[in-house]
One Martini backbone bead per residue (centre of mass of N, CA, C, O) as a GRO file, in nm:
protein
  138
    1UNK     BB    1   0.049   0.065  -0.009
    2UNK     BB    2   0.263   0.257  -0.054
    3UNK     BB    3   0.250   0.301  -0.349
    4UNK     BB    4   0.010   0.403  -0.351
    5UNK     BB    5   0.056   0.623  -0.213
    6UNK     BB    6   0.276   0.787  -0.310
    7UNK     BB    7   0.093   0.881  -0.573
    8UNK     BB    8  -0.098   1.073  -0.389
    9UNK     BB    9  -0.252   1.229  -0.661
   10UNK     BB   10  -0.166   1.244  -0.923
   11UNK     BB   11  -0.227   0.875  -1.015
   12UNK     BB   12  -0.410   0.868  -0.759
   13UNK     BB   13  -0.662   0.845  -0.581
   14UNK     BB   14  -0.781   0.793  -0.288
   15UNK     BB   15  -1.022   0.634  -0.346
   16UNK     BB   16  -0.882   0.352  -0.491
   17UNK     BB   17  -0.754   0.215  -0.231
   18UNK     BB   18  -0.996  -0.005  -0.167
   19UNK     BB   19  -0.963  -0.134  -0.454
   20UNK     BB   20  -0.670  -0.233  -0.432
   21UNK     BB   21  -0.743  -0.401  -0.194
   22UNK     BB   22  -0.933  -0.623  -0.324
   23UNK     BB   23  -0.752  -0.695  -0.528
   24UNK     BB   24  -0.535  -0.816  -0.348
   25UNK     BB   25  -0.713  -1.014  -0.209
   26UNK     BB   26  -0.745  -1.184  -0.479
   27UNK     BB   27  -0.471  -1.308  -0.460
   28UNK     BB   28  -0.391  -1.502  -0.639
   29UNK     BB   29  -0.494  -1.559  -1.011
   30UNK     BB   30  -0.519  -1.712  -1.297
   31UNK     BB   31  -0.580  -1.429  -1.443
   32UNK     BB   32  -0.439  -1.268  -1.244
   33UNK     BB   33  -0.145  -1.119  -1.289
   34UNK     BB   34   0.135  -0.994  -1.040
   35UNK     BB   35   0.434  -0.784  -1.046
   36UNK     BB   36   0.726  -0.740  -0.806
   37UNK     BB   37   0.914  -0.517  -0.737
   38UNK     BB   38   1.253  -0.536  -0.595
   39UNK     BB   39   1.472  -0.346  -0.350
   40UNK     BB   40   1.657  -0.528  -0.145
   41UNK     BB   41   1.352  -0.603   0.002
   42UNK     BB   42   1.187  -0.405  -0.182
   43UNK     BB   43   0.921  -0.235  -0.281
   44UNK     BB   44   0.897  -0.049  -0.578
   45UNK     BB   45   0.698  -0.199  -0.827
   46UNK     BB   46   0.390  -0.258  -0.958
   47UNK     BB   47   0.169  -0.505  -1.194
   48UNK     BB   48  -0.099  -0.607  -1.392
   49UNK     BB   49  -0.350  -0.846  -1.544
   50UNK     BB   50  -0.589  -0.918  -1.720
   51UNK     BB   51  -0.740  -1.191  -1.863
   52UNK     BB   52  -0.878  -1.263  -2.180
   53UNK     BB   53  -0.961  -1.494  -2.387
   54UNK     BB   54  -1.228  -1.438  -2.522
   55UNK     BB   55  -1.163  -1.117  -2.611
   56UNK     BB   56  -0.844  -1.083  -2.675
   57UNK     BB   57  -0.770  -0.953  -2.405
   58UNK     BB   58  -0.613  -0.719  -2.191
   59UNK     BB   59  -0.556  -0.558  -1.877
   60UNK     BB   60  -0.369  -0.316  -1.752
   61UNK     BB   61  -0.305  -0.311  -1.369
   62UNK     BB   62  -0.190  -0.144  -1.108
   63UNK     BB   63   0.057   0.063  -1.189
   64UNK     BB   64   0.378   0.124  -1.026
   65UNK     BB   65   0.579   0.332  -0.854
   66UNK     BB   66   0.755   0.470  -0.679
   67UNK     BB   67   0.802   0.808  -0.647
   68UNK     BB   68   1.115   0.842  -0.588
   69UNK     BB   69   1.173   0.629  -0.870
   70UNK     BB   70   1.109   0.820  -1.104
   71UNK     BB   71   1.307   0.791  -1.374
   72UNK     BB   72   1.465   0.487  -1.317
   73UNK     BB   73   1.311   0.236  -1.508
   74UNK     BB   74   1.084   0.053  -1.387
   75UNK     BB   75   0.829   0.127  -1.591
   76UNK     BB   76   0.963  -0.006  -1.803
   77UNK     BB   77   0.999  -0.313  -1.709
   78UNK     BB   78   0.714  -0.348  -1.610
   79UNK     BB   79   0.591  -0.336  -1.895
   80UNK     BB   80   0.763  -0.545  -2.056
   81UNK     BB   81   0.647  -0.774  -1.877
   82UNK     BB   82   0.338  -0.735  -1.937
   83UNK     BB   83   0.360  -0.744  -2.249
   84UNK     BB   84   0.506  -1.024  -2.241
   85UNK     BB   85   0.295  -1.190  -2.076
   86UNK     BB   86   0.042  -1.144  -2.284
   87UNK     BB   87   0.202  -1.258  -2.550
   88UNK     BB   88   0.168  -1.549  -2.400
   89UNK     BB   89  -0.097  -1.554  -2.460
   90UNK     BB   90  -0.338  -1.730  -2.589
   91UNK     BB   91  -0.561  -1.526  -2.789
   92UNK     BB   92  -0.423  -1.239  -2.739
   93UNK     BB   93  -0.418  -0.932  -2.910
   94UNK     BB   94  -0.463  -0.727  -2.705
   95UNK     BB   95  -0.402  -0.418  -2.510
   96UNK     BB   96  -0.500  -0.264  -2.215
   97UNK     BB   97  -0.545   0.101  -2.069
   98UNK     BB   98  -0.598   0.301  -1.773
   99UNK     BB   99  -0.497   0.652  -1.775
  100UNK     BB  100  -0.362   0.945  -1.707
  101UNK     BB  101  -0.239   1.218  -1.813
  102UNK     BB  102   0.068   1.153  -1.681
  103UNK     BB  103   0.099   0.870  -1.884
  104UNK     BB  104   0.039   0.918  -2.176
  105UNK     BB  105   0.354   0.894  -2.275
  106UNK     BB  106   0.444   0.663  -2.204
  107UNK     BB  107   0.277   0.467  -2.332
  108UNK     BB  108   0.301   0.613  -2.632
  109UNK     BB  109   0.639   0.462  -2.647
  110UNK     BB  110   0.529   0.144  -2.688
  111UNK     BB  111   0.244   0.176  -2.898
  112UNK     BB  112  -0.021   0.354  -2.738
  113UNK     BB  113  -0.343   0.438  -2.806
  114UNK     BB  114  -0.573   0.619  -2.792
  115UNK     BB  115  -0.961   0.599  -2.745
  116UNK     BB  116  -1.012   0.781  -2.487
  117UNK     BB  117  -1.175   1.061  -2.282
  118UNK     BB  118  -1.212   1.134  -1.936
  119UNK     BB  119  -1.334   1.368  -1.766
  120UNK     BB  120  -1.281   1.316  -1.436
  121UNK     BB  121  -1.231   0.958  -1.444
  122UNK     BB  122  -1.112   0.955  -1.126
  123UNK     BB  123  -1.100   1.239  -1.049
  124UNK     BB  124  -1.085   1.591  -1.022
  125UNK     BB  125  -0.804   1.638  -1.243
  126UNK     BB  126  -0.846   1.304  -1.314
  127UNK     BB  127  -0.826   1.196  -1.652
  128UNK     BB  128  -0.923   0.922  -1.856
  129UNK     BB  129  -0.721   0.710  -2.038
  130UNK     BB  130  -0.759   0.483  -2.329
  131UNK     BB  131  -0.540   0.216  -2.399
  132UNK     BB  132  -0.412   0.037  -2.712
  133UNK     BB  133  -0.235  -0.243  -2.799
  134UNK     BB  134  -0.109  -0.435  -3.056
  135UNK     BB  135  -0.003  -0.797  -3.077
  136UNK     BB  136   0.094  -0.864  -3.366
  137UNK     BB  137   0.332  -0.579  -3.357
  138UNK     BB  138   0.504  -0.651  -3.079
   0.00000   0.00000   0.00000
């Protein structure tokens, strides 16, 4: 949760940390897998998918970095293996995800394009960015 917290308000919202609560809870899932980096024996950045494989998709959930820690390569490592994840999944084609607009740029580095845009789609000032990449050709 310390994670959770690091992140609060830029990237996540207060209300979200209940649902993140019962996320965690509801872990092992062989749907959704979850993956925890740790430095030190200390977690700085976690982060999973939900797998669907009747609709062909995936979808990253729940990634952070410790606050601390952002712009020094681990949201990259982070990302890099939930994509690698998902490739590994027969029968999934796309990759979905939602965030706000402070990550919408490191998304499309990966080559997540935008799909939607709901203001204050997470909490007042901040908006839900809907992004999706294609992995037939990631």
């Amino acid at each position: 949760m310390a994670l959770f917290d690091s992140n609060v308000p830029q990237y996540f919202a207060p209300s979200e940390r209940a649902e993140f609560c019962v996320w965690l809870q509801n872990l092992p899932h062989p749907d959704r897998p979850y993956l925890v980096l740790s430095q030190h024996g200390a977690a700085v950045a976690c982060g999973g998918l939900m797998l669907e494989p009747a609709t062909g998709q995936a979808t990253m959930v729940w990634g952070m970095v410790d606050r601390r820690l952002h712009r020094q390569g681990l949201g990259t490592v982070l990302t890099r293996e939930r994509i690698g994840l998902a490739l590994a999944c027969p029968g999934i084609t796309r990759l979905h995800l939602s965030t706000s607009q402070h990550s919408t740029a490191f998304y499309q580095g990966f080559g997540f394009a935008i799909t939607r845009i709901v203001p204050d789609g997470f909490a007042a000032g901040l908006d839900q960015y809907d992004m999706t990449l294609p992995l037939s050709g990631a």
